[in-house]
C-alpha positions in Angstrom: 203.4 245.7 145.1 202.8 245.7 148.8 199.2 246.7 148.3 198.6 243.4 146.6 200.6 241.5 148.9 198.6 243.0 152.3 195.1 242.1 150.0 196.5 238.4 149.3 197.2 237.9 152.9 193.4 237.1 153.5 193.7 234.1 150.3 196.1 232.0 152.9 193.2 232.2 155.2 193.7 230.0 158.6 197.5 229.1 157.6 200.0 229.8 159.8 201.9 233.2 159.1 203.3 234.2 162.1 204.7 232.8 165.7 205.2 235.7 168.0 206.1 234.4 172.2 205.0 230.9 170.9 201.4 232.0 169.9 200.6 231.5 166.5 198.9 234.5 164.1 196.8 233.5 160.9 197.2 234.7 157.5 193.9 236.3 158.3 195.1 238.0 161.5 197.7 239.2 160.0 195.7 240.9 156.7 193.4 242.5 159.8 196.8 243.7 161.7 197.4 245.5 158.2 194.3 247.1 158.1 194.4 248.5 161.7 197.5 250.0 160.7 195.4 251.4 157.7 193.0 253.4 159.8 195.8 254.2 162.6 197.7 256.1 159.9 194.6 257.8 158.6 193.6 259.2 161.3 197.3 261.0 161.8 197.5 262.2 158.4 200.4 260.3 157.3 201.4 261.0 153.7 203.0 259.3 150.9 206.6 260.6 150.6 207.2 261.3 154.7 210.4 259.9 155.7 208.8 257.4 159.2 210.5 255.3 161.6 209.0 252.2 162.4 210.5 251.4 165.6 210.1 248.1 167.8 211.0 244.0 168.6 210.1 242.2 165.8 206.5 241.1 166.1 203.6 240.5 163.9 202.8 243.8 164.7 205.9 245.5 163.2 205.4 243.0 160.3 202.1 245.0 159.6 203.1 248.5 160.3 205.7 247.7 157.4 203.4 246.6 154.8 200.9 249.2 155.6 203.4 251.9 155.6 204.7 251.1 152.4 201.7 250.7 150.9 200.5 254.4 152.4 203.6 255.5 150.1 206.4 257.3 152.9 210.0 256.5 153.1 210.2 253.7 156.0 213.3 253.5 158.3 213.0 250.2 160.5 214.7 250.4 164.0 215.1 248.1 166.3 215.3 249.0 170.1 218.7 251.3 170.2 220.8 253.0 172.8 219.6 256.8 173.4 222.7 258.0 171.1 222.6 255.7 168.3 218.9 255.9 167.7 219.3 260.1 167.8 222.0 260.1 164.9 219.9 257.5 163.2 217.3 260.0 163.4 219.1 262.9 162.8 220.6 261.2 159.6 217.8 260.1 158.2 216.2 263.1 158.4 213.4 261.3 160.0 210.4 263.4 160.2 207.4 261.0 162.3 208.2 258.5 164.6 206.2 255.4 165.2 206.5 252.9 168.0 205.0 249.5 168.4 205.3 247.0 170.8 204.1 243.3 171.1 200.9 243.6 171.8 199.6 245.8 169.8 200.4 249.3 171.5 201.5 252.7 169.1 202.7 255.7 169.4 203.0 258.3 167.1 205.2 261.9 167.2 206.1 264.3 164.8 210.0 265.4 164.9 210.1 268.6 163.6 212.3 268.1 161.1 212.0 268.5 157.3 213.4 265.5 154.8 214.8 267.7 152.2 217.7 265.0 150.8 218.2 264.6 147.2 217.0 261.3 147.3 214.2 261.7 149.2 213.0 263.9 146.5 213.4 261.3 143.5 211.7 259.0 145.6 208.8 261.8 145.6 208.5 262.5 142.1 207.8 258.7 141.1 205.5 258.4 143.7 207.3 255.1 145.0 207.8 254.1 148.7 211.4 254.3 150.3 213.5 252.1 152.4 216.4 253.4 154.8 218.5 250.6 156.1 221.6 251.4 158.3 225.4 249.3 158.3 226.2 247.9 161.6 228.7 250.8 161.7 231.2 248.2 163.0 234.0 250.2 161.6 233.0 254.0 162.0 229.9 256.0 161.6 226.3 253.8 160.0 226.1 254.1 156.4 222.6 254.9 155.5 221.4 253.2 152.2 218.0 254.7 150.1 216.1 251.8 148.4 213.5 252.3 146.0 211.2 250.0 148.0 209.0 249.3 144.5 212.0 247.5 143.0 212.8 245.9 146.3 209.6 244.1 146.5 209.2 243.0 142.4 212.2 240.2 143.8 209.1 238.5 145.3 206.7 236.5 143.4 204.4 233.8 144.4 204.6 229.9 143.6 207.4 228.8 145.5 207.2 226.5 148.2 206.1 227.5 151.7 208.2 227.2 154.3 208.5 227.7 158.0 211.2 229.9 158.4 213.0 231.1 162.0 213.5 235.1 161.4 217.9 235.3 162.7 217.9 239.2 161.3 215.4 241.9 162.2 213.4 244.0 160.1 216.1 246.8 159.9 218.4 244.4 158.0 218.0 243.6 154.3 218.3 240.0 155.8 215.3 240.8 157.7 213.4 242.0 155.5 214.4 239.5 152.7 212.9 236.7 155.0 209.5 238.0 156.0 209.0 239.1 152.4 209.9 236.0 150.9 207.7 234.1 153.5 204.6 235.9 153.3 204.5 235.8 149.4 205.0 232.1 149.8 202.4 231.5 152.6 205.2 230.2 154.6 205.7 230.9 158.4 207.9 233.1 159.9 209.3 231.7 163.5 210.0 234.9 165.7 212.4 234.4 169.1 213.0 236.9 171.9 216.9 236.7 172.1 219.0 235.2 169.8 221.0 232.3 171.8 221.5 229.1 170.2 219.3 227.9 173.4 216.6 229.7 172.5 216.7 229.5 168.9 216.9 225.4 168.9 214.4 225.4 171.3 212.1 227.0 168.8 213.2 225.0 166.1 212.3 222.2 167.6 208.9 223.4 169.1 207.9 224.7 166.0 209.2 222.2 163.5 211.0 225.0 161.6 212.7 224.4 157.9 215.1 227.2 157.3 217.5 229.0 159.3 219.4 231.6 158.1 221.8 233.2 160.0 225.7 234.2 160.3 229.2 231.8 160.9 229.7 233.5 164.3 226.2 232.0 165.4 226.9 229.0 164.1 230.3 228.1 165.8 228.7 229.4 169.1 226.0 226.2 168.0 228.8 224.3 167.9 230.7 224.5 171.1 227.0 225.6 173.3 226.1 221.5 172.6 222.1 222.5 171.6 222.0 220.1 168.7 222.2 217.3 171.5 219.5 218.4 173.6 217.4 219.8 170.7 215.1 217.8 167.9 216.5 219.4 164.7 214.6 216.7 162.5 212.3 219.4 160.8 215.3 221.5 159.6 216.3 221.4 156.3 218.2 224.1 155.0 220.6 226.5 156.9 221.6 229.3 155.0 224.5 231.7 156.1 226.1 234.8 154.9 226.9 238.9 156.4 230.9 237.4 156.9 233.7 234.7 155.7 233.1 231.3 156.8 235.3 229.3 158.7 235.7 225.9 156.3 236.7 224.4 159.7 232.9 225.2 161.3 231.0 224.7 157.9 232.5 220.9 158.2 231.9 220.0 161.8 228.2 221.3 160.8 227.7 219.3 157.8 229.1 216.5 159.9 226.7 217.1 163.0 223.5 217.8 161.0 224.1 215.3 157.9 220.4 215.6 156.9 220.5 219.3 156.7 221.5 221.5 153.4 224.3 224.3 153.8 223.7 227.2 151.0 226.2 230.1 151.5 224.3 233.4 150.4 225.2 237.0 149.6 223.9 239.8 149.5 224.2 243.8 150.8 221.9 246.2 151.9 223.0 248.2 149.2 222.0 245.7 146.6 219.6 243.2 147.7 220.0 239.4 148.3 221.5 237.7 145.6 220.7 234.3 144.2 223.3 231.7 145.1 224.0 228.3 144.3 227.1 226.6 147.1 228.7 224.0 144.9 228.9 221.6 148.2 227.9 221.8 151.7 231.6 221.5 153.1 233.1 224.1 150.6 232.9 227.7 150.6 232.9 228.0 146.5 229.6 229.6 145.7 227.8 230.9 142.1 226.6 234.1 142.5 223.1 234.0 140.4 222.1 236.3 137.4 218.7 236.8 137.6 218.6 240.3 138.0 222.3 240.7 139.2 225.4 240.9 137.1 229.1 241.0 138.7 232.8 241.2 137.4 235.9 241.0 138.8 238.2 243.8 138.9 241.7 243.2 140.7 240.6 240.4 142.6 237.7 242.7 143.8 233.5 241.7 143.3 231.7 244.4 141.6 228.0 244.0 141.0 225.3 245.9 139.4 221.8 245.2 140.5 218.0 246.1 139.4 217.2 247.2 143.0 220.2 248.4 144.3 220.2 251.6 146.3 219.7 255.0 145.0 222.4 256.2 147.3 223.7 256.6 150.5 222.4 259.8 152.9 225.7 260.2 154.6 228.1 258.8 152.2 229.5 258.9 148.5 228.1 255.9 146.6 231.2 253.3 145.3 229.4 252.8 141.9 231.2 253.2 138.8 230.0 254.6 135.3 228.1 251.4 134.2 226.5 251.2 137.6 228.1 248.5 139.1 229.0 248.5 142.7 232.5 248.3 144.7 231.7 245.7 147.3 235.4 245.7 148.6 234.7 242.3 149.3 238.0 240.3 147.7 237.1 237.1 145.7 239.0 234.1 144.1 237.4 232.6 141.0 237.6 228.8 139.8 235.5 229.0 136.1 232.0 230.3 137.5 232.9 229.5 141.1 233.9 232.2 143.3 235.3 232.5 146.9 234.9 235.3 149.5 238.0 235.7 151.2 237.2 239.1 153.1 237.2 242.5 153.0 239.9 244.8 151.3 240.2 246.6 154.4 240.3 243.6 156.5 243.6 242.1 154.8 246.6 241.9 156.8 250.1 243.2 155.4 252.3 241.4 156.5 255.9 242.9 154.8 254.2 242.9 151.9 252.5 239.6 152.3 248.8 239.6 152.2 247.2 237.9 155.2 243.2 237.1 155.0 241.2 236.4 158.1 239.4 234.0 158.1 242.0 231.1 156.4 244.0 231.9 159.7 240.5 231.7 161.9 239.5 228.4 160.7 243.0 227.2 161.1 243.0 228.4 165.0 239.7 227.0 165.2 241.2 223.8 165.2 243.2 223.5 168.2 241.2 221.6 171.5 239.3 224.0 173.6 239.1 227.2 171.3 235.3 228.2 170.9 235.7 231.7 169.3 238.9 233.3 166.9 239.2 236.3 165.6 242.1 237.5 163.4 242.9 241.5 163.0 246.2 243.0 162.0 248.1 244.9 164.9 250.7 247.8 164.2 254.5 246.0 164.0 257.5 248.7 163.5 259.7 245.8 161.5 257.1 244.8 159.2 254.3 246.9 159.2 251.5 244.6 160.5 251.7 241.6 162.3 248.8 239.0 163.0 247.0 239.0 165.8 244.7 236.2 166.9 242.0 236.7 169.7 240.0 233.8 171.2 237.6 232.8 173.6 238.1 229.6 175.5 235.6 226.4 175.4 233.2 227.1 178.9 235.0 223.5 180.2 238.5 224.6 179.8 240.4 225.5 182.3 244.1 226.6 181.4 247.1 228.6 182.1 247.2 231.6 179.0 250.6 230.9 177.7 250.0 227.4 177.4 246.8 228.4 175.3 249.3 230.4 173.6 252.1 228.5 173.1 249.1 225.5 171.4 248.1 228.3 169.0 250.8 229.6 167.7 252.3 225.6 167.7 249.1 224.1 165.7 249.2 227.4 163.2 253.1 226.4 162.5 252.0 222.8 161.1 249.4 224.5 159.0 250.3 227.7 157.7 253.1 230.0 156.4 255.0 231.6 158.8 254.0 235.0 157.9 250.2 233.9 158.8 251.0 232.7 162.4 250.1 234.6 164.7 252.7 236.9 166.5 250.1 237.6 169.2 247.4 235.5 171.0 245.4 237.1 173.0 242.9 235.1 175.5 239.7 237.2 176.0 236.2 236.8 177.6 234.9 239.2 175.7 232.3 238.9 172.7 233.9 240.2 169.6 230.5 239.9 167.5 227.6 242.8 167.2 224.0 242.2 168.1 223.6 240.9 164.3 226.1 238.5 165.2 229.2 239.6 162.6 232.8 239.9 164.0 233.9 242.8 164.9 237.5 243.4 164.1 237.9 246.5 165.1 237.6 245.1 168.9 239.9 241.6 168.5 
């Protein structure tokens, strides 16, 4: 429980727990954070079972408003800094009823909305006493899903007695990525690596500055490593393991890292916020075949689909019917291939190109385009055709040192796709772009390409 994990805080002492704007805070600065957060929420009356926002940059400071606030009981919703209108749906959605604010250096604000949390879910949270977790999709597609954890079966996925590790923090607190990592470290007495902006610049810098292990992170990130050239100017001789899930990988960029960091471990992972992180074993660091673990997770395949039914998987979405079936396993929509116990993500359902009647996925055309000379981003959508339906469409981004005309960039495309594809995969439409087709969480966004 979070209660024990704030009171063994103190046991790692003087160890490093976390780096926040390159200063380092002790296990034991960190347990006193917690217990300042302890007396803040006395003093304003906050109850066990009030739906709070916990809103701020990731800092060690929002690491322990979150433990303290789930140990006081309420239903947390981490946010991270939002527009004006996306934080007020979030709000209004969530039913929020107190908001919290925290910044860096240890200021807080506290307001009461108004509102009343009356949601279904909100009330079986109440009536076993157990803390809540709201996370929110990136809403790439349409309007946020919001998913209800029981935050009690969220945290008995952590035990102590595995290595610690210094660990660079890629996903904020309001992502089950986030939230994985800090959790994970902390029970560990491991380090967690904080970074103001997430640019390969500034995330190498601090892996070299810090001597970090594990980086987890997403492919789009990692092929903007790729063509930004940090891991020339940058030590990476502490890193050991990169870890990298949210989307398909590109075999193409998942090669040209294994061949640029040899010494460094590749481990695909998986997991939703709906579900949790699952365990994962990558059958090779240059292949995208991965075994999805079982301790506490089961899956099946129905019509090529993944299915999976997990101890802490959510009690339900707020806005949203819940894709669970009647033995309580889970529709992830993502579509698989299967070799024995191996199994492939190709994409999701609703990302699948018809072409004619010729499925098309994603990302075997991205890694394809990936290949030609001076492409540094691709992203593959379907765009309306009135012959056969859909046709593909491939958007890219242009290597900063390449200067050239756009229909010889697109005539090279749609040449080099030819030689490795079947016709119905090649791209009928290039389009050059400048624009960033990823979200904040660095994930393609489709919908934009």
């Amino acid at each position: 429980m979070t209660g024990s994990i704030i009171e063994k805080l103190s046991d790692f002492g003087t160890d490093e727990a976390v780096v926040f704007h390159d200063r380092t805070y002790t296990y034991q600065e960190l347990a006193e954070l917690a217990a300042d957060w302890r007396r803040f929420l006395d003093e304003h009356e906050v109850r066990a079972g009030e739906v709070v926002t916990l809103e701020g940059a990731y800092s060690p400071q929002l690491c322990a408003g979150l433990l303290a606030l789930i140990e006081r009981g309420v239903v947390v919703v981490p946010l991270t800094v939002l527009p004006a209108a996306k934080r007020a749906e979030f709000l209004d959605v969530a039913q929020v009823e107190t908001v919290i604010t925290a910044d860096g250096s240890g200021g807080r604000e506290l307001s009461r909305t108004g509102q009343r949390a009356e949601h279904e879910l909100y009330g079986q949270l109440r009536e076993t006493g157990h803390p809540g977790l709201v996370l929110f999709s990136s809403g790439t597609t349409g309007r946020s899903k919001a998913s209800v954890l029981d935050f009690s079966k969220v945290l008995g996925r952590y035990a102590p007695g595995g290595k610690p590790r210094r660990i660079l923090s890629f996903l904020s607190l309001d992502h089950i990525g986030g939230i994985n990592t800090l959790l994970h470290t902390l029970v560990q007495g491991g380090t967690v690596i904080t970074v103001a902006d997430r640019t390969p610049e500034t995330i190498f810098e601090a892996i070299a500055r810090h001597r970090v292990e594990v980086l987890p992170t997403t492919p789009t990130f990692l092929n903007m490593v790729l063509i930004s050239g940090v891991l020339e100017r940058h030590d990476c001789s502490a890193l050991q393991l990169v870890t990298y899930g949210t989307e398909p990988m590109p075999i193409r960029t998942l090669k040209r890292l294994a061949e640029a960091l040899p010494a460094v471990r590749f481990k695909q992972t998986y997991g939703l916020s709906e579900l949790g992180i699952l365990p994962t074993k990558s059958r090779g660091d240059d292949t995208l075949w991965v075994k999805l673990g079982a301790a506490g997770f089961e899956h099946k395949i129905v019509d090529s689909v993944l299915w999976i039914r997990s101890e802490m998987a959510m009690l339900g979405y707020l806005n949203a019917e819940a894709p669970f079936d009647e033995d309580g396993f889970f529709n992830t929509q993502d579509v698989v291939e299967t070799d024995g116990e191996w199994v492939k993500i190709l994409g999701r359902r609703s990302e699948i190109i018809n072409v004619g009647g010729e499925k098309v996925y994603p990302s075997e055309v991205e890694s394809v385009v990936l290949e030609v000379p001076g492409i540094a981003e691709a992203t593959v959508s379907g765009h309306p055709s009135h012959v056969t339906g859909m046709i593909v469409k491939a958007t890219v981004l242009l290597a900063p040192d390449v200067d050239e005309d756009v229909r010889a960039v697109q005539r090279r495309v749609r040449e080099h796709c030819r030689t490795k594809l079947e016709g119905f995969k090649v791209p009928a439409l290039v389009v050059v772009s400048e624009a960033a087709q990823h979200s904040d969480r660095y994930k393609k966004i489709r919908s934009l390409a």
